[in-house]
C-alpha positions, 0 to 999 in steps of 0.5 A: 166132434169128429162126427160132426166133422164128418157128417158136415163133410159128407152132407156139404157133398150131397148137398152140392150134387144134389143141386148140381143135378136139379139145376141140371134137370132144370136146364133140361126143362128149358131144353139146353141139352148139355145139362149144366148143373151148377152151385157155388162155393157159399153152398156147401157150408150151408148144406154141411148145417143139415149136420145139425140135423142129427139131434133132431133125426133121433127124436123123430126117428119113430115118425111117419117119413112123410112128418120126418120130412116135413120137420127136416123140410121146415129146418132146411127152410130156417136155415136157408132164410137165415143164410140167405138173408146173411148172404143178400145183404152182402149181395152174394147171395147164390140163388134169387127166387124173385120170379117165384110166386111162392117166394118168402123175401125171394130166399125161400121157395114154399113150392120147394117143399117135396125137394126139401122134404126128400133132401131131409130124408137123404140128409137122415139117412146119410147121418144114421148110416155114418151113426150106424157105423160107427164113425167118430 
C-alpha cells in the first residue's frame, strides 16, 4: 500500500509538470512570451491513477516501447473520458476539447496520442525506478 501511495504521489507530480510545461509550450505557439503554464488542482489525483499503471507495465514489460506505450496511451485515454465525463457533469471539468476535430465528446483529444504515449513511458519509468528501489 505504501507503494502505491508513493507511486500516486509522484506520478500526480509528474503529471502536473508535465502539463505545466506543454501548456507552457503552447502559450508559446501563440507567442505570449511569458510561458504560463497551467493545471488545476482536479489534475492531480487523475494523474496520480497512472499509479494503477504498474500491474499493467510488468506485463508488457518485454514489448516494443512504441506498443507499451501505446497500451499506456489507451489507459490514459479511459481514465481521461471516465474522469472527464464525471468532472462535466459537475461543470468542472478542466479541460474543453471542443475545438479539437479529433475530440471524443470534447474529453479526449485522439491527436493527443504521441503525448499520451510519452507521458505513459514516463509514467513506466517512474513506477520501475521506485520498484527497483526498493520503496514500500
Amino acid at each position: 500500500m505504501k507503494k502505491l501511495i508513493h507511486n500516486f504521489i509522484h506520478c500526480g507530480i509528474l503529471g502536473w509538470c508535465l502539463e505545466i510545461t506543454f501548456t507552457a509550450l503552447s502559450s508559446f505557439r501563440r507567442r505570449e512570451f511569458k510561458l504560463t503554464g497551467n493545471t488545476s488542482i482536479w489534475m492531480f489525483p487523475i494523474y496520480g491513477m497512472a499509479s494503477f499503471l504498474a500491474p499493467v507495465c510488468k506485463i508488457v514489460k518485454k514489448q516494443h516501447f512504441l506498443i507499451r506505450g501505446f497500451v499506456y496511451a489507451l489507459l490514459i485515454f479511459v481514465g481521461e473520458f471516465i474522469t472527464g465525463s464525471l468532472l462535466m457533469r459537475k461543470e468542472i471539468c478542466p479541460w474543453d476539447y471542443c475545438r479539437s476535430k479529433w475530440n471524443i465528446n470534447k474529453i479526449v483529444r485522439l491527436d493527443y496520442l504521441p503525448c499520451w504515449i510519452f507521458a505513459g513511458l514516463l509514467f513506466e519509468r517512474l513506477i520501475k525506478e521506485s520498484d527497483e528501489s526498493g520503496d514500500s
